[in-house]
C-alpha positions in Angstrom: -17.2 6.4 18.3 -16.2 5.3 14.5 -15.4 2.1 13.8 -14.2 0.4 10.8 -13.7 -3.2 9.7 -10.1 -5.5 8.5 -11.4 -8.6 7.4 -9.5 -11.6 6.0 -7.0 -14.0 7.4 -3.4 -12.2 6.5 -4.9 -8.7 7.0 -6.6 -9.3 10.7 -3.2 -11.6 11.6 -1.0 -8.2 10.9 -3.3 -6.1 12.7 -2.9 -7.9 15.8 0.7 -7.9 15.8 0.9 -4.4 14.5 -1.5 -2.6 16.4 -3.8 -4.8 18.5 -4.8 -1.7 20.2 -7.4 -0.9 17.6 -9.0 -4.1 17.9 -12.2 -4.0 20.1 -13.7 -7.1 19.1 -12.6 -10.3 16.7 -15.4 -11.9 14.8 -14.7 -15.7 13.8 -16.6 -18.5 12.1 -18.1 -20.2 14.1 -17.4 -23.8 13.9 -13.7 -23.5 12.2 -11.0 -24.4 14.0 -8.2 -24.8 11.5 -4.7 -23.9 12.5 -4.4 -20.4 10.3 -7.9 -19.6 13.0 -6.3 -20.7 16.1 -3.4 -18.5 15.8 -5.7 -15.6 15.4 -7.4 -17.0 18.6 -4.1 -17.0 20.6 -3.0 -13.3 19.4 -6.6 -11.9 20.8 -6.0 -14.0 24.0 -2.2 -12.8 24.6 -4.2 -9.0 24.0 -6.9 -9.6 26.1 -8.8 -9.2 22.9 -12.6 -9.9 23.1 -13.1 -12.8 20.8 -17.0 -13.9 19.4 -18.0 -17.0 16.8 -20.6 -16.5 14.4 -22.3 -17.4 11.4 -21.8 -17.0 8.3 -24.1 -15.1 7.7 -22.9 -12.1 10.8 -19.6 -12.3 8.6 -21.2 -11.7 5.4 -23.5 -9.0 6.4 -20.4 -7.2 8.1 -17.9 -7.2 5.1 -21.0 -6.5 2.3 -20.0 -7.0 -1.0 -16.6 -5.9 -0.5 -15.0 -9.5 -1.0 -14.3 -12.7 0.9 -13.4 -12.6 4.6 -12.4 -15.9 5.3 -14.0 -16.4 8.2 -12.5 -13.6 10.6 -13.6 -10.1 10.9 -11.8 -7.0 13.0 -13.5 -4.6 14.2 -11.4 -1.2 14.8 -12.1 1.5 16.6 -11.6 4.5 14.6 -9.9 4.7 11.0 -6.7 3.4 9.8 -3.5 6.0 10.5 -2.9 7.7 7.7 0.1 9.9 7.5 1.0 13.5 6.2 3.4 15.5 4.6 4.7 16.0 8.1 5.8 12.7 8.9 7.1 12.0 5.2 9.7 14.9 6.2 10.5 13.1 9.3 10.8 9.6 7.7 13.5 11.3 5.5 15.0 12.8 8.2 15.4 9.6 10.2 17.0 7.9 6.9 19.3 10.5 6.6 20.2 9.6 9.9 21.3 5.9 9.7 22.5 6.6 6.2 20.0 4.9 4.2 18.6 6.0 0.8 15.0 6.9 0.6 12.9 4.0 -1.5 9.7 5.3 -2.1 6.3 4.6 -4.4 4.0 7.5 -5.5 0.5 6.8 -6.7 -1.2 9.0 -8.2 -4.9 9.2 -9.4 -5.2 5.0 -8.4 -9.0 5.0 -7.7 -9.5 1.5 -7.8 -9.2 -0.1 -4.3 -8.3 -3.5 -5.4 -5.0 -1.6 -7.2 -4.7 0.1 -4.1 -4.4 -2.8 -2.1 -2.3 -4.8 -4.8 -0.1 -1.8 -5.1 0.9 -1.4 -1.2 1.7 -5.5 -0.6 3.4 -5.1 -3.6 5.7 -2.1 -2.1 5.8 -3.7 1.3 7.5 -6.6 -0.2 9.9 -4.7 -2.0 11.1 -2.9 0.8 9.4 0.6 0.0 9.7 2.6 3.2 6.4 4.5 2.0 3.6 5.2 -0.6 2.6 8.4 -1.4 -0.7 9.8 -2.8 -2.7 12.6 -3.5 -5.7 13.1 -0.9 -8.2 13.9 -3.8 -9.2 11.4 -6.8 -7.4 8.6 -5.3 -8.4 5.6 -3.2 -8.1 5.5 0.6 -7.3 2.1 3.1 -11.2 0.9 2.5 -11.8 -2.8 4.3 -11.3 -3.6 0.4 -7.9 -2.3 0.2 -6.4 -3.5 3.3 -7.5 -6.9 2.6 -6.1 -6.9 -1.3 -3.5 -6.1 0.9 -2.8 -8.9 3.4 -1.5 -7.1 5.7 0.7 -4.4 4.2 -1.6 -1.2 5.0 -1.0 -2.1 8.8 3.3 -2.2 8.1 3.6 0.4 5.7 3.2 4.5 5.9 0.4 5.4 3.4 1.4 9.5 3.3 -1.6 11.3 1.6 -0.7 14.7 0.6 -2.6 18.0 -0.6 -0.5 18.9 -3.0 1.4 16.0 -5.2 3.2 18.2 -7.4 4.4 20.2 -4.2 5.4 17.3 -2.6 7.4 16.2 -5.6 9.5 19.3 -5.7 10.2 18.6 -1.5 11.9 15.1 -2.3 13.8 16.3 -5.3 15.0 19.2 -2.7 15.6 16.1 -0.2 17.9 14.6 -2.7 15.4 11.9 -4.4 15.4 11.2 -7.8 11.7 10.6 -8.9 11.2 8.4 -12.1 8.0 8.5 -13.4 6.3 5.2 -15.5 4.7 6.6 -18.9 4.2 4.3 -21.7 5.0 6.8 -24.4 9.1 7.3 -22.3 11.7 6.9 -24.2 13.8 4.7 -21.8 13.2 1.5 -20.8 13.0 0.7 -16.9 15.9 -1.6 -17.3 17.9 0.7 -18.4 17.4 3.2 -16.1 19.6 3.6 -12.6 17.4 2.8 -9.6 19.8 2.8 -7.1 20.4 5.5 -4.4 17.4 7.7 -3.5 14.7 7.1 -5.7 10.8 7.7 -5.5 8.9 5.5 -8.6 5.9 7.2 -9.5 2.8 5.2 -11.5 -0.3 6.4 -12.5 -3.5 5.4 -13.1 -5.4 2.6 -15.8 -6.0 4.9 -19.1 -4.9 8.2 -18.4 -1.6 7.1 -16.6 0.1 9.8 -14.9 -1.4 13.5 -14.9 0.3 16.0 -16.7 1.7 18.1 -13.5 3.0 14.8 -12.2 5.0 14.1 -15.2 6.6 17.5 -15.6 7.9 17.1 -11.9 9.3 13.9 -12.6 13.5 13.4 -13.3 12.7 10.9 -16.0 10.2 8.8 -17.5 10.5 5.3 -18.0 8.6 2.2 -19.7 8.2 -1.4 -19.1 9.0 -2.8 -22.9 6.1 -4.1 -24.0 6.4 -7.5 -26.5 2.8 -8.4 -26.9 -0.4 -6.9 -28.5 -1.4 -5.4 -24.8 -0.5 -1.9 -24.9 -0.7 -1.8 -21.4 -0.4 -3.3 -17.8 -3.0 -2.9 -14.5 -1.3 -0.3 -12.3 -0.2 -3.1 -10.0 0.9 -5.3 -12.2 3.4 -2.8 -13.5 4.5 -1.2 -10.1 5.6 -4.7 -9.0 7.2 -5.1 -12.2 9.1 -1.6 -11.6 9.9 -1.8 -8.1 11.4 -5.2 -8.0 14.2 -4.0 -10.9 14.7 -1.5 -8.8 15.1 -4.3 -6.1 17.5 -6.0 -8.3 19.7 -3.1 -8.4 19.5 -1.8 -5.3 20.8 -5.6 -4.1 23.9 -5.2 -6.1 
């Protein structure tokens, strides 16, 4: 059997709320016994969750040279869910339903995990009912990404796809209005309407969004740019986009 690693506090605290099923064992520092730890203690105890303390060094030599672990390691059996173009038509299905407009965050070509990671805690806090991405030439829920995260990979739908332009042409069809982030767009985010059903679509450091992604967008959109930096990190501007669209959607 597979198994696969969350590390860091926030990340392995929503994993055992969300889905303590995964969790066959939880690693801990041994010697630490601060209150953030002992919650995480009580959570494997109320799942009947094998618990072990370690050193340092076990925790170290588990997470690599991925990043900081903060003293607690999951390990999962299996991979993270990851969700299809199937259950994207179901999710929109179920909105419909209650009467509540689609809010949604396409990424596509983000290789960098880190921007992965940044990007989905960034869209979790907003309120994003899912992110979408293509399954080629992007970057998947590593250990990396799900702690950048803190705990937003194990709340929110990551939908990868086969076809992004495809997919594209299936929300317009469902009624939602995709905006696309471009530097060179004539319209400033703040100016555009972001309320209603709406999919904001941002693309990678450099080469931004691909060319088939932009032609299947509604519109493009910039964030105005006052300084000498021509550009933001793909999760700094998708937090900057999705909370205007936030602040509209509130009023």
């Amino acid at each position: 059997m597979t198994t696969e690693i969350v590390y860091g506090l926030h990340a392995v605290q929503a994993l055992l709320k969300s889905s303590p099923q995964q969790v066959q064992e939880l690693l801990l520092l041994r010697g630490r016994r601060d209150q953030k730890i002992q919650k995480l203690i009580r959570q494997a105890e109320q799942n009947d969750i094998a618990i072990r303390f370690v050193d340092r060094r076990t925790l170290d030599d588990r997470v690599g040279d991925e990043g900081n672990h903060q003293g607690a390691v999951a390990i999962c059996a299996g991979r993270p869910r990851i969700y299809d173009e199937r259950f994207l038509q179901q999710l929109l299905q179920e909105l419909e339903q209650v009467g509540e407009a689609p809010f949604l965050l396409i990424l596509d070509g983000v290789t960098d995990p880190h921007n992965l990671g940044a990007c989905l805690r960034s869209a979790e806090a907003a309120g994003v009912h899912a992110v979408i991405a293509p399954k080629d030439k992007s970057a998947g829920l590593t250990p990396t990404a799900r702690k950048v995260a803190c705990g937003a990979a194990e709340v929110l739908p990551f939908i990868t796809v086969t076809n992004l332009a495809r997919t594209m042409q299936q929300l317009q069809q469902a009624g939602v209005w995709i905006y696309g982030a471009a530097g060179e767009a004539g319209q400033d985010i703040y100016a555009a309407s972001l309320t209603g059903a709406v999919a904001l679509a941002m693309g990678a450091e450099g080469p931004g969004l691909r060319r088939l992604t932009r032609e299947h967008c509604d519109h493009l959109v910039r964030i105005p740019m006052a300084g000498e930096v021509s550009s933001l990190n793909v999760s700094v501007a998708t937090g900057v986009c999705l909370f205007e669209a936030v602040r509209q959607r509130a009023g």
